[in-house]
C-alpha positions as CSV (number, residue, x, y, z in Angstrom):
1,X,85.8,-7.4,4.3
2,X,83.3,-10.6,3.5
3,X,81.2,-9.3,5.6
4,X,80.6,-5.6,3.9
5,X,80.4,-7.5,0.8
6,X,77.8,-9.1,1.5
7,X,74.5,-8.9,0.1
8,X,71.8,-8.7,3.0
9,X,68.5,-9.7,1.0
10,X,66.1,-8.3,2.3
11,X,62.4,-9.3,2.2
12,X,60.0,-8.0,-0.5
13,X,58.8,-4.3,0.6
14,X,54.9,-5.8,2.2
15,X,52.1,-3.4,1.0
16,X,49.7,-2.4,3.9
17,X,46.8,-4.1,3.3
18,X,43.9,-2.5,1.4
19,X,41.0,-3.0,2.6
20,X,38.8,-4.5,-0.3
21,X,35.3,-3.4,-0.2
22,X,32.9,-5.6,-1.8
23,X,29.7,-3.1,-2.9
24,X,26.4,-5.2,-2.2
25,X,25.2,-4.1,-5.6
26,X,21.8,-5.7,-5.0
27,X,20.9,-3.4,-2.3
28,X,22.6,-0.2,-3.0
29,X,19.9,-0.4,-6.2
30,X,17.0,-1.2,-4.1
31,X,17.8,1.8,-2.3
32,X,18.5,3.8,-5.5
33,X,14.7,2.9,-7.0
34,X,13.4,3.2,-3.3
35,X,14.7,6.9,-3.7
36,X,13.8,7.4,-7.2
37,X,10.4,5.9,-6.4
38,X,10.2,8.7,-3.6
39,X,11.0,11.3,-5.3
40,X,8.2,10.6,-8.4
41,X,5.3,10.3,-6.0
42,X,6.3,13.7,-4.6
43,X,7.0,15.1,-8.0
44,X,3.6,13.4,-8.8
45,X,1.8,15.4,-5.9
46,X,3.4,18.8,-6.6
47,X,2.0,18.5,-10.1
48,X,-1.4,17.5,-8.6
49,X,-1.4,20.7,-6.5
50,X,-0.1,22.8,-9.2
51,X,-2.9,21.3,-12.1
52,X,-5.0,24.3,-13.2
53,X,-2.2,26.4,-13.7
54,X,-0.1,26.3,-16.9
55,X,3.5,26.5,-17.8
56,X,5.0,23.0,-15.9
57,X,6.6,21.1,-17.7
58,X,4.6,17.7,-17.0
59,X,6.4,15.3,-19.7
60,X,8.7,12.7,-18.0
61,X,12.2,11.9,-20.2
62,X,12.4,8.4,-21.1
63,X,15.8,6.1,-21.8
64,X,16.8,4.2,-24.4
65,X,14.2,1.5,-24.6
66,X,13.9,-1.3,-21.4
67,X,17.2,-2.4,-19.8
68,X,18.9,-2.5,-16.6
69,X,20.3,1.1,-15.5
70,X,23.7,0.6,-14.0
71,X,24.2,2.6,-10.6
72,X,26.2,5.5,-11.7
73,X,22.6,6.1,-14.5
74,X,20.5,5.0,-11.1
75,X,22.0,7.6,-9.2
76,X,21.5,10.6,-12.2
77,X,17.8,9.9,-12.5
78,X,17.8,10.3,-8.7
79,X,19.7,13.5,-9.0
80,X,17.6,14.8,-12.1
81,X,14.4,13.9,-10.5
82,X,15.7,15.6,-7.0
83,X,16.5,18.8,-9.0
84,X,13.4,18.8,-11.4
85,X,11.7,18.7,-8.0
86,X,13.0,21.5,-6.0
87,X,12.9,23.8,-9.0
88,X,9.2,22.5,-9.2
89,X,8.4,23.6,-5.6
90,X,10.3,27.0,-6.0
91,X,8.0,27.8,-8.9
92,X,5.0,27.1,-7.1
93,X,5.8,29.1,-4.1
94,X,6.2,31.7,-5.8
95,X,3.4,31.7,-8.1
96,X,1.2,30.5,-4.9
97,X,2.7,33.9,-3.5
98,X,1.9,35.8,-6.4
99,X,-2.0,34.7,-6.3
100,X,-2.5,35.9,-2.8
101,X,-1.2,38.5,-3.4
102,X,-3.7,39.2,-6.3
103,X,-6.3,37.9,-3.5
104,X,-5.1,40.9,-1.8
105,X,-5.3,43.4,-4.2
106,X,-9.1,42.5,-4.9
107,X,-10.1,42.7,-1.2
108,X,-7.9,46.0,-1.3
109,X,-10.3,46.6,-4.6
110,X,-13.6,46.2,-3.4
111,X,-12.6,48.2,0.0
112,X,-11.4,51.0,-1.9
113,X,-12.5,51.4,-5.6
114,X,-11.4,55.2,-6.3
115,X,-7.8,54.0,-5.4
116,X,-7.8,52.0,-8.2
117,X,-9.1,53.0,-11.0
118,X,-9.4,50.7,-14.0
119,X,-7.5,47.8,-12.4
120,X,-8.1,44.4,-13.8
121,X,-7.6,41.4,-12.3
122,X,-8.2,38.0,-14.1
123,X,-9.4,34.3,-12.6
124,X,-6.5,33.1,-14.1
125,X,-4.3,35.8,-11.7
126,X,-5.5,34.3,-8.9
127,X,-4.9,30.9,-9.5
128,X,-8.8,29.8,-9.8
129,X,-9.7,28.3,-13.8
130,X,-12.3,30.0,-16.2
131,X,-12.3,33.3,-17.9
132,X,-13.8,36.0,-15.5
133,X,-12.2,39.2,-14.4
134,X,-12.5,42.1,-11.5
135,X,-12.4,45.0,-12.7
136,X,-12.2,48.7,-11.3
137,X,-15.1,51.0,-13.6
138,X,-17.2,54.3,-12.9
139,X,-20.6,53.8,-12.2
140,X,-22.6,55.1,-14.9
141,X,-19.8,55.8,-17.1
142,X,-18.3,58.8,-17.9
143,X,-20.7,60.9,-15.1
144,X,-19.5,58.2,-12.8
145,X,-15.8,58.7,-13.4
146,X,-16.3,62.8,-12.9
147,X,-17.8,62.1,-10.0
148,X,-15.8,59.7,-8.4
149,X,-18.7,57.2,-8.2
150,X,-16.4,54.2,-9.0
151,X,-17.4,50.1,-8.3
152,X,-16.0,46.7,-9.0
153,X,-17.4,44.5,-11.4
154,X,-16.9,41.0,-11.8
155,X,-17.7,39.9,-15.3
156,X,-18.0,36.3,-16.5
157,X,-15.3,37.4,-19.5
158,X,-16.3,34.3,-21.7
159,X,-17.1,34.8,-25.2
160,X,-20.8,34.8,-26.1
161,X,-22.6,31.5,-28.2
162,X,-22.3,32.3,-31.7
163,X,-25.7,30.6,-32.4
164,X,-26.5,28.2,-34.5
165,X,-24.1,27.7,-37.8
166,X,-26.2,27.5,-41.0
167,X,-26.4,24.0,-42.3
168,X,-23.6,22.7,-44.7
169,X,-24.5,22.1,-47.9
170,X,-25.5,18.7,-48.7
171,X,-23.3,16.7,-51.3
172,X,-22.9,13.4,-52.4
């Protein structure tokens, strides 16, 4: 009977070992403003190739005043910038697509000028800067159009020199 009573002590449960995994803080920020660094000199070229055209949005968010990001604010800068960038090169695909195609339709223009009839097609359309325009007319006007004498002219499209502005009047 002693010996059911007995009280068999057992030792403490042992908990399997976790592994304890020192983070080499140093280096995994290195690598972070490696990447970040990466990612601005390609978000730096994509705005270089994009330049003449409008509607980027060029301005770069800043923090709160100099200090030392921790890694979790290293890593969502890297993950802003990644995102800001990929939405950057979607846009200009498509806009790059949406030029040639314009291209296209002034090649398709000058080949065939009846076809289309009072089309206009800006500089701006086609990704090139200044304010000209091609654009389907009849030749000699409204003779032309009955016709079907129809051409493609190019016009400058800026705004003449207004001249000279009379002087302001002279006060003291």
């Amino acid at each position: 009977m002693e010996v059911l009573e007995q009280h068999i002590k057992a030792p403490p449960p042992t908990r399997p070992e976790t592994a304890v995994v020192e983070v080499d803080e140093r280096a995994a920020r290195r690598s972070l403003r490696e990447q970040i660094a990466k990612l601005e000199r390609e978000l730096a070229g994509a705005f270089v190739t994009a330049y003449p055209r409008a509607g980027f949005d060029w301005s770069v968010p800043a923090f709160a005043g100099p200090r030392m990001l921790s890694l979790g604010e290293l890593e969502r800068v890297r993950d802003d910038l990644a995102d800001r960038l990929r939405s950057v090169r979607v846009e200009i695909g498509e806009r790059t697509a949406h030029e040639e195609e314009n291209r296209r339709l002034i090649e398709r223009m000058m080949l065939e000028p009846a076809r289309y009839k009072f089309v206009r097609v800006s500089r701006e359309d086609i990704g090139e800067r200044g304010c000209g325009h091609w654009h389907v007319r009849p030749r000699l006007g409204l003779i032309g159009m009955l016709m079907g004498w129809w051409q493609v002219k190019l016009s400058s499209g800026c705004p003449l020199a207004g001249g000279r502005q009379p002087p302001l009047p002279h006060t003291l």
